[in-house]
Steps between C-alpha positions, in 0.01 A plus 500: 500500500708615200871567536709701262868336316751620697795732386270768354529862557384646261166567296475297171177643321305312245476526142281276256727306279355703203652845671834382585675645255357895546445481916322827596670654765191685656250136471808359683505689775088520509498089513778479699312247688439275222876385583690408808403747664692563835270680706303223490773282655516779757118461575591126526768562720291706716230197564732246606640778728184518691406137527885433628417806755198324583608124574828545657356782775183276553620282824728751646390613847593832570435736827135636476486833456861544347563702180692143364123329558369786268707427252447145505100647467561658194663225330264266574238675236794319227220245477407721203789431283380178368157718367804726280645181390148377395463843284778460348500174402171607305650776335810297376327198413217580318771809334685154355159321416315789315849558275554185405112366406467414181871301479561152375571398887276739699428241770818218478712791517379649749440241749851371418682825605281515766597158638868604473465799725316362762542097554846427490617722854063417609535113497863555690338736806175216439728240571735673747212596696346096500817293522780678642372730747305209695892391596593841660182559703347304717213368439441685209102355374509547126121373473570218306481382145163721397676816663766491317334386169349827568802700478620321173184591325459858610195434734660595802273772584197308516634266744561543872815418601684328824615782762928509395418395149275882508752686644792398289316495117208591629559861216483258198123490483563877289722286272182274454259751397710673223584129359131456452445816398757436240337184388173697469540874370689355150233412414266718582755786295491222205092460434428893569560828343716728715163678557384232640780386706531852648113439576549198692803648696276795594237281613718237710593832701187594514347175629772417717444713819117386477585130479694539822272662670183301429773214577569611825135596596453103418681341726812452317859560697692797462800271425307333233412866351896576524626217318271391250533578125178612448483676755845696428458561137454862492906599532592351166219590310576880619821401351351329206273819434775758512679277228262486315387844532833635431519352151137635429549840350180622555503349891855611593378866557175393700737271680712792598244726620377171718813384657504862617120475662466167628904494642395832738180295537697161610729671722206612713328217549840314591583789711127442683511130515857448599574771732454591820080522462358163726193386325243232710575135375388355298451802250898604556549130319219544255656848375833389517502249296247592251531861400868546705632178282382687207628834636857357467492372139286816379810705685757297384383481158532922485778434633632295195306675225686896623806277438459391175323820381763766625813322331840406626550889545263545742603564877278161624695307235850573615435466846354120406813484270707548816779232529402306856152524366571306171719236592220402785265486180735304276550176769191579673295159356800285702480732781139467538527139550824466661500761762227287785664216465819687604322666764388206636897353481667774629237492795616074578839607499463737782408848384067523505350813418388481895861509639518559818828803484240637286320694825839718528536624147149427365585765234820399398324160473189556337764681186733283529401138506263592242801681272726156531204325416425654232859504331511104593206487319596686202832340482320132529275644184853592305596156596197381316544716199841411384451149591174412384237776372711631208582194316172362504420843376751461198305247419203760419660529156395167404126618527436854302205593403366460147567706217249749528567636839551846605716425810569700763824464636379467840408126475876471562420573850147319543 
């Protein structure tokens, strides 16, 4: 998951070094998302928004039938915000890799800044989570030694995990899969041509929604299918293609047209496979998490690419530049892994999501809990930020990139 420096508001657009002293205002505004560029915090924002929706609304027990139980419904599809994150994670990070190949410290550099942004306030939830929770809850199984080497190394999501242990960090097996895709996609960017990268980005999306089907049809569990990388490859390397694409000339306009096609075309499928239409099992699974998996990245990926196209002027762009939006965005990597763990505090002090005074005002509940909850969470994640995040990430400075770069500003935020 990539989270942005916080304190920005405003757009800072790119400019090689060589330009800097004649900026263009028109290229400016055209690669406007070259730089910081806020919307994008907004589209952040808007993902962690749907997985808070999701988690703290999942255990409350509401009267059947009630409109409060059909809200609760609807945000239970915030499952879906962790396949946004996944896009753009892509985008940003293979944005940073494919401007800065070809410096002195292409891989050092990048693996250093990397490290700053996402271990230091990681290893503190990693160790929160292994030897400090176990004294608040009862019996509190951590799995032992291997289980939480597994954490530590960024395996979690191939390993199956003790029942409390699930349910309170349970969410950092997403966390996993973009660590390994970050150890594997430099490299990848390094040894190919941006042809050729774009190539391989098309194909993993491509490939992906056949894998899991043919998986599935073999015997292997639909949790298995959910949380394994290569399995779950196909968000970021929608986000990897649209990067890519978008510093293509001769691809941006195709890309365009497509995002256009295929979103209409995504947003049907979804529509099909996650509404109210009952297929037989076990096709419903097979579909769902083959083609409607793919559905979700394809649409979120238009999503991100009439963004970045239409400018900071465009309507979509200032309502994802909206204030609540982009502060969500800007501490939403310390929000993601803070907020369960909360839940599941808040819940031993007295106050589950299943509360019984919940049956009189199941509305006021279902908005309510889940609005304290969520500004508990997001003032634990500004808690995080002054104390820790931002001076490891002063430390970034110590590790620029070489002298040839042409670097976006954006890796500020990566």
């Amino acid at each position: 998951m990539i989270a942005p420096a916080s304190g920005s508001s405003t757009v800072a657009t790119y400019t090689p070094d060589s330009q800097r002293s004649a900026p263009r205002i028109e290229d400016a505004t055209r690669e406007a998302w070259r730089g910081h560029f806020v919307p994008l915090d907004g589209l952040r924002g808007l993902a962690i928004l749907l997985v808070l929706l999701l988690h703290f609304t999942t255990d409350m027990e509401l009267p059947a039938g009630s409109v409060a139980a059909g809200v609760r419904s609807v945000f239970q599809i915030g499952w879906i915000g962790v396949d946004l994150f996944f896009v753009l994670s892509g985008f940003l990070i293979t944005g940073i890799l494919v401007d800065n190949k070809g410096s002195g410290r292409y891989f050092s550099a990048f693996y250093a800044r990397r490290a700053l942004r996402i271990l230091p306030v990681y290893f503190i939830a990693v160790f929160a989570a292994f030897h400090l929770l176990p004294r608040v809850f009862q019996d509190f199984d951590t799995g032992g030694a291997r289980t939480e080497a597994a954490f530590w190394l960024f395996f979690t999501n191939f390993k199956e995990l003790p029942y409390q242990l699930a349910r309170t960090v349970g969410h950092f097996w997403s966390l996993a899969i973009e660590e390994q895709f970050y150890l594997m996609w430099p490299l990848v960017v390094f040894l190919t041509s941006r042809a050729g990268a774009r190539r391989i980005a098309l194909l993993t999306v491509i490939l992906s929604p056949i894998a899991r089907y043919v998986a599935l049809r073999a015997g292997v569990s639909a949790e298995s299918v959910y949380h394994f990388t290569p399995f779950r490859l196909d968000g970021l390397a929608t986000g990897a293609f649209i990067a890519l694409s978008m510093r293509a000339p001769e691809a941006r306009g195709g890309l365009d047209r497509l995002s256009k096609i295929a979103g209409a075309a995504a947003l049907t499928v979804a529509a099909i496979l996650y509404g109210p239409i009952h297929l037989p099992e076990p096709l419903s699974t097979r579909l769902d998490f083959s083609i409607g998996f793919s559905a979700l990245c394809v649409g979120f990926g238009a999503l991100l690419t009439r963004v970045v196209i239409s400018g900071p002027g465009s309507s979509l762009a200032r309502v994802l530049s909206w204030r609540g939006l982009v502060t969500l965005g800007t501490y939403s990597y310390a929000m993601y892994l803070v907020h369960v763990p909360l839940l599941r505090v808040v819940s031993k002090v007295g106050l589950p999501p299943q509360w019984h005074g919940s049956q009189r005002w199941p509305m006021l509940w279902v908005l309510g809990y889940t609005a304290v909850l969520a500004v508990l969470t997001l003032a634990a994640a500004m808690v995080s930020w002054h104390l820790c995040e931002k001076h490891f990430l002063a430390l970034k400075r110590h590790f620029p990139y070489g002298a040839r770069e042409r670097q976006a500003t954006y890796h500020r935020a990566a």
